[in-house]
mmCIF file of the N, C-alpha and C atoms, coordinates in Angstrom:
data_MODEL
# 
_entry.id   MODEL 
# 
loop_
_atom_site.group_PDB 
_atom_site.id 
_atom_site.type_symbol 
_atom_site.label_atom_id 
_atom_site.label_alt_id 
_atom_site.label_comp_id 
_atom_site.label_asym_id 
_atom_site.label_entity_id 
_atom_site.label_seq_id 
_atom_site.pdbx_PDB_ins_code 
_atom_site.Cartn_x 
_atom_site.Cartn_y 
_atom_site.Cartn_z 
_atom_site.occupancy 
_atom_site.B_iso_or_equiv 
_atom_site.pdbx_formal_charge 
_atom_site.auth_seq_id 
_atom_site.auth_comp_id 
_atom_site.auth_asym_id 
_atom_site.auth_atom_id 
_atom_site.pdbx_PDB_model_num 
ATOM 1   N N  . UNK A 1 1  ? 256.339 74.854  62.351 1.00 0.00 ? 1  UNK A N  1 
ATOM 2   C CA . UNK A 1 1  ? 254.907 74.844  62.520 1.00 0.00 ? 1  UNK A CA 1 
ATOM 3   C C  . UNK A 1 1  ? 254.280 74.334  61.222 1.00 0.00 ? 1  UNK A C  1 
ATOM 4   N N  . UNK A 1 2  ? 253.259 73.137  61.439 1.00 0.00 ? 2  UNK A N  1 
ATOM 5   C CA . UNK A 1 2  ? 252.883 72.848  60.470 1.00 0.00 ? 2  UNK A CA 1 
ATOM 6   C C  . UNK A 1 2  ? 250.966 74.008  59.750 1.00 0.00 ? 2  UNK A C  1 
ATOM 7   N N  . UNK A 1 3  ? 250.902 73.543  58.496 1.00 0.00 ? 3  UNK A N  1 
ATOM 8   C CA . UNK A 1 3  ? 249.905 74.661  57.955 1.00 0.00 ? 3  UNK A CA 1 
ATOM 9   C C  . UNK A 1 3  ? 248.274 74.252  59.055 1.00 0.00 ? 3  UNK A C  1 
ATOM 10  N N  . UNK A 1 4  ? 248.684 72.981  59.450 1.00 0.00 ? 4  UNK A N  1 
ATOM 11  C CA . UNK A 1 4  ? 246.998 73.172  59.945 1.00 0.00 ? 4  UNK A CA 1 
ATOM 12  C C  . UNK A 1 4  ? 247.489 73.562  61.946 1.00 0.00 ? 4  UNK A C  1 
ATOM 13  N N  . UNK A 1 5  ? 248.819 73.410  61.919 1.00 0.00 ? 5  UNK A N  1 
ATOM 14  C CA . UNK A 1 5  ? 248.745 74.163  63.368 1.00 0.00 ? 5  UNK A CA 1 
ATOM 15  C C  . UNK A 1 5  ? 248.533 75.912  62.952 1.00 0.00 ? 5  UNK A C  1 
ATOM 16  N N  . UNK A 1 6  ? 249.251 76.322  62.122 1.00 0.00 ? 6  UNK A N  1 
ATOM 17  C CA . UNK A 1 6  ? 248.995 77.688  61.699 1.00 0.00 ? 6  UNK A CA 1 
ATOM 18  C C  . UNK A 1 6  ? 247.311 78.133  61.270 1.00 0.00 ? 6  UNK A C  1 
ATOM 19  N N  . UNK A 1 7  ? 246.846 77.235  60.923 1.00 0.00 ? 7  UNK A N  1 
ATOM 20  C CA . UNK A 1 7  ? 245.538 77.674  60.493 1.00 0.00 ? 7  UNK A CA 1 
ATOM 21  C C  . UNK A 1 7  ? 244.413 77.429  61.801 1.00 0.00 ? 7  UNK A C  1 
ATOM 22  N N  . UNK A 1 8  ? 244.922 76.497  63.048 1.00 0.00 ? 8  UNK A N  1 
ATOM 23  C CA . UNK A 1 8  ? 244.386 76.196  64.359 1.00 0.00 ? 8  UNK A CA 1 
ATOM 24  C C  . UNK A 1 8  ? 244.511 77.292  65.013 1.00 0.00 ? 8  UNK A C  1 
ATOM 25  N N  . UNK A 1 9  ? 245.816 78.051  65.056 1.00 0.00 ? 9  UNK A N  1 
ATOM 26  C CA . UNK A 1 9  ? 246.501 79.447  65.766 1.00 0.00 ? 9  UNK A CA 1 
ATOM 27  C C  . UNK A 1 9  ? 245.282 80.589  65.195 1.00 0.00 ? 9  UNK A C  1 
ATOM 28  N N  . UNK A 1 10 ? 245.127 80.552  63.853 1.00 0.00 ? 10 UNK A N  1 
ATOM 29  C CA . UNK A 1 10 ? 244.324 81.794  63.056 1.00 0.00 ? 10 UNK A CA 1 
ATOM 30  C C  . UNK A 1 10 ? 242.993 81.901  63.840 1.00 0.00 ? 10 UNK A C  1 
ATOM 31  N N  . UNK A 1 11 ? 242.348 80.448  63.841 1.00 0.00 ? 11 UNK A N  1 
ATOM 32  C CA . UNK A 1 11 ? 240.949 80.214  63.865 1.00 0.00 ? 11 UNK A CA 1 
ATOM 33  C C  . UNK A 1 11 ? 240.706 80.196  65.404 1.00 0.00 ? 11 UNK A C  1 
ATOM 34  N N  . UNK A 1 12 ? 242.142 80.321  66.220 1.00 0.00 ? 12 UNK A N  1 
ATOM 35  C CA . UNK A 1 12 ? 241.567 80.431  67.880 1.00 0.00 ? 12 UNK A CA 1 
ATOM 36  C C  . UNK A 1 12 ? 241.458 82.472  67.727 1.00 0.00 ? 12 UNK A C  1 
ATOM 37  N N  . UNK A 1 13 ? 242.528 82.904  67.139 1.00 0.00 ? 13 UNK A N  1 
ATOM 38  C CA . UNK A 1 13 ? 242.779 84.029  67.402 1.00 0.00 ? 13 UNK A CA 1 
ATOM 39  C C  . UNK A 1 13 ? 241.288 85.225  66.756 1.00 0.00 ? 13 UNK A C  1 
ATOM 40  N N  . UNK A 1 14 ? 241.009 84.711  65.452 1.00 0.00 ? 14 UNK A N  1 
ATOM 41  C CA . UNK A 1 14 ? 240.058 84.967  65.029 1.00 0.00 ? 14 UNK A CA 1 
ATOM 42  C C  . UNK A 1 14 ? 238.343 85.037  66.001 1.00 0.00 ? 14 UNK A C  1 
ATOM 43  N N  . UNK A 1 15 ? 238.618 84.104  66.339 1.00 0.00 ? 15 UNK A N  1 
ATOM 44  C CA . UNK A 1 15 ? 237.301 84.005  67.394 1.00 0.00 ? 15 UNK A CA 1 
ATOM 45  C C  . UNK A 1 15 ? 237.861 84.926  68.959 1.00 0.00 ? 15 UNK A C  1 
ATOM 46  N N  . UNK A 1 16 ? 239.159 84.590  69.607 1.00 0.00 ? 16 UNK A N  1 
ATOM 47  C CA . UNK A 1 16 ? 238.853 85.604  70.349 1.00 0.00 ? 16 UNK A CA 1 
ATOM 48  C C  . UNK A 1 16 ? 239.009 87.143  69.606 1.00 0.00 ? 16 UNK A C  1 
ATOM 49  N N  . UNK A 1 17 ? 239.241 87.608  68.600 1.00 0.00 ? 17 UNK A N  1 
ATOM 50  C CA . UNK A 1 17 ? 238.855 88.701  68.157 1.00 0.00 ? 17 UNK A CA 1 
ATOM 51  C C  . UNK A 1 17 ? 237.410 89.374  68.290 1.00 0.00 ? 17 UNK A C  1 
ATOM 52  N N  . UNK A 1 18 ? 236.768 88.437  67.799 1.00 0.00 ? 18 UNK A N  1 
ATOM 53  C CA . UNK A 1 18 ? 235.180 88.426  67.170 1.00 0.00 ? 18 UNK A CA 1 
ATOM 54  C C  . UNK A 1 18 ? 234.685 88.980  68.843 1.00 0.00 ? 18 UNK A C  1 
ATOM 55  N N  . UNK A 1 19 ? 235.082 87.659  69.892 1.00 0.00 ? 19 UNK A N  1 
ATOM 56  C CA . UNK A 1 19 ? 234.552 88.129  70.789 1.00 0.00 ? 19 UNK A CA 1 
ATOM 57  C C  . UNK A 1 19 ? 235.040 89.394  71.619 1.00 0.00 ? 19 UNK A C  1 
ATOM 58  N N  . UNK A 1 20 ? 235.831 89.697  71.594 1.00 0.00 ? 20 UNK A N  1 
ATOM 59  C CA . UNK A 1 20 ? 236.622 91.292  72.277 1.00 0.00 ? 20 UNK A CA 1 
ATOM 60  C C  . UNK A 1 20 ? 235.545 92.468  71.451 1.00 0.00 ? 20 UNK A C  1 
ATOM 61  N N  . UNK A 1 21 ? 234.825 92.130  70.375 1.00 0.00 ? 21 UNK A N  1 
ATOM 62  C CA . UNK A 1 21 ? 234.721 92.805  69.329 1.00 0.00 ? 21 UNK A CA 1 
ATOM 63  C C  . UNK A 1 21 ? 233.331 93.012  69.911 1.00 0.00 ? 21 UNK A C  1 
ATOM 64  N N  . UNK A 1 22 ? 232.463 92.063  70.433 1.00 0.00 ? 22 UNK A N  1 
ATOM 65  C CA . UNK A 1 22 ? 231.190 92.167  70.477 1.00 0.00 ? 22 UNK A CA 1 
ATOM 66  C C  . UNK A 1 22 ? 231.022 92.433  72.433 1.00 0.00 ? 22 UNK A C  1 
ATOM 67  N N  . UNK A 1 23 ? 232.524 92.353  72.963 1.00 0.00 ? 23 UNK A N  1 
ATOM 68  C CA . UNK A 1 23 ? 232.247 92.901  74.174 1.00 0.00 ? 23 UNK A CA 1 
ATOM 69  C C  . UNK A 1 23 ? 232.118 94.291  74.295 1.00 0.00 ? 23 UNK A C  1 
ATOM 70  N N  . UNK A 1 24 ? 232.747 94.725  73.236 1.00 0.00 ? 24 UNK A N  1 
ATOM 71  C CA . UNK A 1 24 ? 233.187 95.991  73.196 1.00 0.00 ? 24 UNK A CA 1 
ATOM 72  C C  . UNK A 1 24 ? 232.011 96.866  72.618 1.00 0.00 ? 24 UNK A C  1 
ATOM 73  N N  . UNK A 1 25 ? 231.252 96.258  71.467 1.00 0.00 ? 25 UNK A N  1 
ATOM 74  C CA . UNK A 1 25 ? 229.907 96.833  71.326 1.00 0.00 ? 25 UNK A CA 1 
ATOM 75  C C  . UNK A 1 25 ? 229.001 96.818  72.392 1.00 0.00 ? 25 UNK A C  1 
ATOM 76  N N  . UNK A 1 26 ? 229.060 95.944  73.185 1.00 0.00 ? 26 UNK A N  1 
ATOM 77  C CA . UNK A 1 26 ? 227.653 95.333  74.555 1.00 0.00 ? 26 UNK A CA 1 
ATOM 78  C C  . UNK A 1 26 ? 228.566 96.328  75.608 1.00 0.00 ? 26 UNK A C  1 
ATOM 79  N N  . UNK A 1 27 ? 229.056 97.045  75.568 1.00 0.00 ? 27 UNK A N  1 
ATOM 80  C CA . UNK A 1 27 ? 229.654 97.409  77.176 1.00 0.00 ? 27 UNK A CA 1 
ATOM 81  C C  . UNK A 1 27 ? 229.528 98.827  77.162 1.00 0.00 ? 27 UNK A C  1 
ATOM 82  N N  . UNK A 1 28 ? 229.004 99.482  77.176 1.00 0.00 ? 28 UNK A N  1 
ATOM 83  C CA . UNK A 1 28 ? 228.439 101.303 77.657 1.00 0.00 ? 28 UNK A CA 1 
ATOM 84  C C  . UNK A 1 28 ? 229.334 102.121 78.319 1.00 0.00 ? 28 UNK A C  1 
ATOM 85  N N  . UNK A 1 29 ? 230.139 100.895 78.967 1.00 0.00 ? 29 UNK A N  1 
ATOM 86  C CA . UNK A 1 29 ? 231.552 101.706 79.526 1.00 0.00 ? 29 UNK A CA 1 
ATOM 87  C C  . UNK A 1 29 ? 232.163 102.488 79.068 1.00 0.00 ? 29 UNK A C  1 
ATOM 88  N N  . UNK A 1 30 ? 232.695 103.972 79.183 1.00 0.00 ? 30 UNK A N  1 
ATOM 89  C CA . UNK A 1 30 ? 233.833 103.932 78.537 1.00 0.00 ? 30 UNK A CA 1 
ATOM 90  C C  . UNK A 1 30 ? 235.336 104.175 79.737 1.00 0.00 ? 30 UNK A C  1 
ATOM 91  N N  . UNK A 1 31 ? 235.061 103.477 80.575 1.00 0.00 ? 31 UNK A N  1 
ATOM 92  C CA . UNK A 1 31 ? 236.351 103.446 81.675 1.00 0.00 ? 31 UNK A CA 1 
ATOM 93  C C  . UNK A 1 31 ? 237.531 102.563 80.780 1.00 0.00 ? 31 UNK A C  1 
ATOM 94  N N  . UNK A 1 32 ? 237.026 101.625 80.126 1.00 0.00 ? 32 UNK A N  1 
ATOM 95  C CA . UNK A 1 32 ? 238.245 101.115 79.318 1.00 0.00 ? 32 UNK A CA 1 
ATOM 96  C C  . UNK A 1 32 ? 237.815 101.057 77.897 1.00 0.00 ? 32 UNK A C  1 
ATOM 97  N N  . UNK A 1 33 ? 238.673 100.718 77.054 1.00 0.00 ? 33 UNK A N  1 
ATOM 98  C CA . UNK A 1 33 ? 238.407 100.560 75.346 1.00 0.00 ? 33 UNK A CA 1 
ATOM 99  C C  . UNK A 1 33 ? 239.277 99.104  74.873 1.00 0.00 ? 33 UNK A C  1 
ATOM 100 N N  . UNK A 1 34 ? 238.738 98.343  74.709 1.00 0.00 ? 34 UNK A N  1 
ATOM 101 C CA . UNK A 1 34 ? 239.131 97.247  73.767 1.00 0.00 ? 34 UNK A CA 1 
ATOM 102 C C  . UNK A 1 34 ? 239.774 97.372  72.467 1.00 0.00 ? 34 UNK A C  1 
ATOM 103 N N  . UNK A 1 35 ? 239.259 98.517  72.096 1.00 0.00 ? 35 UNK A N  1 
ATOM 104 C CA . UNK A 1 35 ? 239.976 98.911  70.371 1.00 0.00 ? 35 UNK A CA 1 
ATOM 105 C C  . UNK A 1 35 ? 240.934 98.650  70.457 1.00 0.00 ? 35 UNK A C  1 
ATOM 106 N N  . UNK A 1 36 ? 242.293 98.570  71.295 1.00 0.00 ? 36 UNK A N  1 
ATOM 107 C CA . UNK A 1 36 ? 243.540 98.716  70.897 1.00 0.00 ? 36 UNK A CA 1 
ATOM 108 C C  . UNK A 1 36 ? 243.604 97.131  70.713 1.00 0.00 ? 36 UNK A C  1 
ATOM 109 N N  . UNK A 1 37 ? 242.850 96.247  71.824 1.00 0.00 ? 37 UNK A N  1 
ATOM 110 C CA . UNK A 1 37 ? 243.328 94.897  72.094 1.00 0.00 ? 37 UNK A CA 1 
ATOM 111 C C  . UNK A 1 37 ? 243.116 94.292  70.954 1.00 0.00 ? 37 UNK A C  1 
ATOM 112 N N  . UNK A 1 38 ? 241.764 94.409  69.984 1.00 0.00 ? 38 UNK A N  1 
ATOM 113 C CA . UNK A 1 38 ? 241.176 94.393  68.923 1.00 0.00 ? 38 UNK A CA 1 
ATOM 114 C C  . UNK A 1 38 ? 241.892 94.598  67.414 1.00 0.00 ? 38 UNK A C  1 
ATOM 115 N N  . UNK A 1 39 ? 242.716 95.379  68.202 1.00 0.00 ? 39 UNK A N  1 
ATOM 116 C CA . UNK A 1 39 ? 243.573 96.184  66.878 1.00 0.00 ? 39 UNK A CA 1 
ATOM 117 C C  . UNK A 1 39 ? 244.531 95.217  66.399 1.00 0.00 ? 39 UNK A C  1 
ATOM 118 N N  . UNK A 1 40 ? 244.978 95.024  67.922 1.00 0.00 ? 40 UNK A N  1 
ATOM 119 C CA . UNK A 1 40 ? 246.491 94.173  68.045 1.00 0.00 ? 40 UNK A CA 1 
ATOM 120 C C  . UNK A 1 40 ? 246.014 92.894  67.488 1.00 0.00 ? 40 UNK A C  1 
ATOM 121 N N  . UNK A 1 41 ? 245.131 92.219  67.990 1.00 0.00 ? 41 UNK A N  1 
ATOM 122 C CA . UNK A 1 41 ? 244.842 90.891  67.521 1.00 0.00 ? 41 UNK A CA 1 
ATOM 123 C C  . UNK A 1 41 ? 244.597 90.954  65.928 1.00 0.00 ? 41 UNK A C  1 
ATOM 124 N N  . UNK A 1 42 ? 243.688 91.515  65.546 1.00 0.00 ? 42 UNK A N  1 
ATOM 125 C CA . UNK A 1 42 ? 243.806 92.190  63.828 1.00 0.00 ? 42 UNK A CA 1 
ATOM 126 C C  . UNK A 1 42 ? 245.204 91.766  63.504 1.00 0.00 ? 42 UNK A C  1 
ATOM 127 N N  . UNK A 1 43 ? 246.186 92.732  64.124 1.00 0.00 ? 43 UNK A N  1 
ATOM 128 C CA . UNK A 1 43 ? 247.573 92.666  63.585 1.00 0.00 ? 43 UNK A CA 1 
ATOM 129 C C  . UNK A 1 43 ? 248.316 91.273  63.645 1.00 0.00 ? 43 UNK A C  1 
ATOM 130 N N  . UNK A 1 44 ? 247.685 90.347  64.274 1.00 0.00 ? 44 UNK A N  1 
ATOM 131 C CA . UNK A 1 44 ? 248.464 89.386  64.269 1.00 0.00 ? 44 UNK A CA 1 
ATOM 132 C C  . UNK A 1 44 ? 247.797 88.155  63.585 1.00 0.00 ? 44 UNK A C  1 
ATOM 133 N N  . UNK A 1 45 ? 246.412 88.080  63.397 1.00 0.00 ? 45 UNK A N  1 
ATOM 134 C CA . UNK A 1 45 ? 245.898 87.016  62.272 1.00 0.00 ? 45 UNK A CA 1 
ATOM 135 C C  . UNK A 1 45 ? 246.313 88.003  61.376 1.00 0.00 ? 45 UNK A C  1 
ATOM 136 N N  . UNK A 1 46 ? 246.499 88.773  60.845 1.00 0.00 ? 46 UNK A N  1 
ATOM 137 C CA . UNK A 1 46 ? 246.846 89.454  59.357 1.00 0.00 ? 46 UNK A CA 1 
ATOM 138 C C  . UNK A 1 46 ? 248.308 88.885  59.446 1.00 0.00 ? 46 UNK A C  1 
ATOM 139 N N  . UNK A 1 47 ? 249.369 89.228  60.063 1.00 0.00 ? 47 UNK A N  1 
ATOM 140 C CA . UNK A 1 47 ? 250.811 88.693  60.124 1.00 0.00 ? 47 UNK A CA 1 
ATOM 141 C C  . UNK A 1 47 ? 250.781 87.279  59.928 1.00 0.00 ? 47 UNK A C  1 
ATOM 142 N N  . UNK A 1 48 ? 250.166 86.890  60.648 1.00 0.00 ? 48 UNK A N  1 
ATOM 143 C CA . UNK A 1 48 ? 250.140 84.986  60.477 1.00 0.00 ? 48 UNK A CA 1 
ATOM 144 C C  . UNK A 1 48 ? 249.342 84.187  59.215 1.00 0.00 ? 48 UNK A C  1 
ATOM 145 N N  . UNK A 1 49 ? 248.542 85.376  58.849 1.00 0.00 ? 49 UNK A N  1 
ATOM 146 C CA . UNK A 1 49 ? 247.602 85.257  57.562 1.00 0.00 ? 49 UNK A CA 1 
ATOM 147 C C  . UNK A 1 49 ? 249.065 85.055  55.697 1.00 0.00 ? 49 UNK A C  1 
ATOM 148 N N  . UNK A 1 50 ? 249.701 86.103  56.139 1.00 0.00 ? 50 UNK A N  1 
ATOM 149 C CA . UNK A 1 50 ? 251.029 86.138  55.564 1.00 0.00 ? 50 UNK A CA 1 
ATOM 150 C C  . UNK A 1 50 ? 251.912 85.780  55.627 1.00 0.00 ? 50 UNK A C  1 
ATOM 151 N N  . UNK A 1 51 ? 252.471 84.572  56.255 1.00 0.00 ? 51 UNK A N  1 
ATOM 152 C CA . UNK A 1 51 ? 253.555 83.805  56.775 1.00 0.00 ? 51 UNK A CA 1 
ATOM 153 C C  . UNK A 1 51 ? 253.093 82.685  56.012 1.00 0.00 ? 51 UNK A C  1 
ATOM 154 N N  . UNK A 1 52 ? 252.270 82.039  55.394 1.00 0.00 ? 52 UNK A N  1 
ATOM 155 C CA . UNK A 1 52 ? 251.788 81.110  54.615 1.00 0.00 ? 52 UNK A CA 1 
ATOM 156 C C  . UNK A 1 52 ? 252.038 81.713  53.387 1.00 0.00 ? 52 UNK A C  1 
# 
C-alpha cells in the first residue's frame, strides 16, 4: 500500500467516523448506540495512523 492510498483509507474512515458521530448526537433513540461502532472506527484510523 502506497502512503497516499493509506492516507485516502484514513480520510474515508475519518469522515465516516465524524458522521456515525453526529448521527449519534441527532438521534434521541436509545434502542441502539453507535458508541461502540464509533469506538471501533477510532481504533482503526489510530492503528492505520501508526503503520506509517
Amino acid at each position: 500500500m502506497t502512503e497516499e492510498q493509506a492516507d485516502t483509507i484514513i480520510d474515508i474512515l475519518s469522515s465516516i467516523d465524524s458522521r456515525l458521530s453526529s448521527i449519534e448526537s441527532n438521534t434521541p433513540s436509545t434502542s441502539y448506540d453507535l458508541s461502540d461502532v464509533c469506538s471501533k472506527l477510532d481504533d482503526v484510523v489510530t492503528a492505520i495512523n501508526h503503520m506509517g
